[in-house]
C-alpha positions in Angstrom: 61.2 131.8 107.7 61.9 128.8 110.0 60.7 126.2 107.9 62.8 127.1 104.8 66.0 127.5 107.6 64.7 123.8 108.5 64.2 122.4 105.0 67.8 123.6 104.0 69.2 121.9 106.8 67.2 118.8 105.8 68.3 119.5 102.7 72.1 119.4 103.6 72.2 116.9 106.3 70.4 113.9 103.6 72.8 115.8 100.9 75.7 114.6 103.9 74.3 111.3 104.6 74.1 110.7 100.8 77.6 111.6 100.1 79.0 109.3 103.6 77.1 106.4 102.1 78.6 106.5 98.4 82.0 107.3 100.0 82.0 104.6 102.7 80.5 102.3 99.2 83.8 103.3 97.7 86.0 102.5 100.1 84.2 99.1 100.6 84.9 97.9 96.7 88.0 99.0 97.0 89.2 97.0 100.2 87.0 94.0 98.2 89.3 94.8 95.2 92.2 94.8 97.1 91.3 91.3 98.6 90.5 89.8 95.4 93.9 90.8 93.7 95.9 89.3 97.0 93.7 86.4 96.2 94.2 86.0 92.7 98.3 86.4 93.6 98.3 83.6 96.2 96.7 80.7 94.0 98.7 81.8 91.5 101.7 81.4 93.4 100.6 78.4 94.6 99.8 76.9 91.1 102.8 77.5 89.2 105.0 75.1 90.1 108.4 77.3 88.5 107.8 79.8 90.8 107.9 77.2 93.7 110.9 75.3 92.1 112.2 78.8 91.7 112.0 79.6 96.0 113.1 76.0 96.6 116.1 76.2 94.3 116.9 79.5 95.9 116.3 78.3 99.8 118.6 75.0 98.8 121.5 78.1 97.8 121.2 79.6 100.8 121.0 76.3 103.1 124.6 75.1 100.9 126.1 78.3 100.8 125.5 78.2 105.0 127.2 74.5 105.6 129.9 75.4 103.3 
């Protein structure tokens, strides 16, 4: 009787550990995701130059429309 009792917890606890490990997977490709999207949306704002013009251009109206 006690070693099926024990086997079923063995059973259930690796069942446990098994399920925490593909969970915390999870959550680590999605953080990595998450990373790699941010990444992707810097360079790109860094590479287009309309975008950059497009900030300047909009800092120069705010900096004119203060000394005015």
């Amino acid at each position: 009787m006690t070693s099926k009792s024990t086997k079923k917890q063995l059973l259930d606890t690796s069942k446990t550990a098994l399920t925490f490990r593909f969970t915390l997977l999870e959550v680590m490709v999605f953080l990595i995701n998450v990373y790699i999207v941010n990444t992707q949306s810097q360079l790109h704002q860094l590479t287009n130059p309309k975008l950059i013009n497009d900030s300047r251009t909009h800092e120069s109206r705010i900096k004119n429309s203060l000394l005015q």
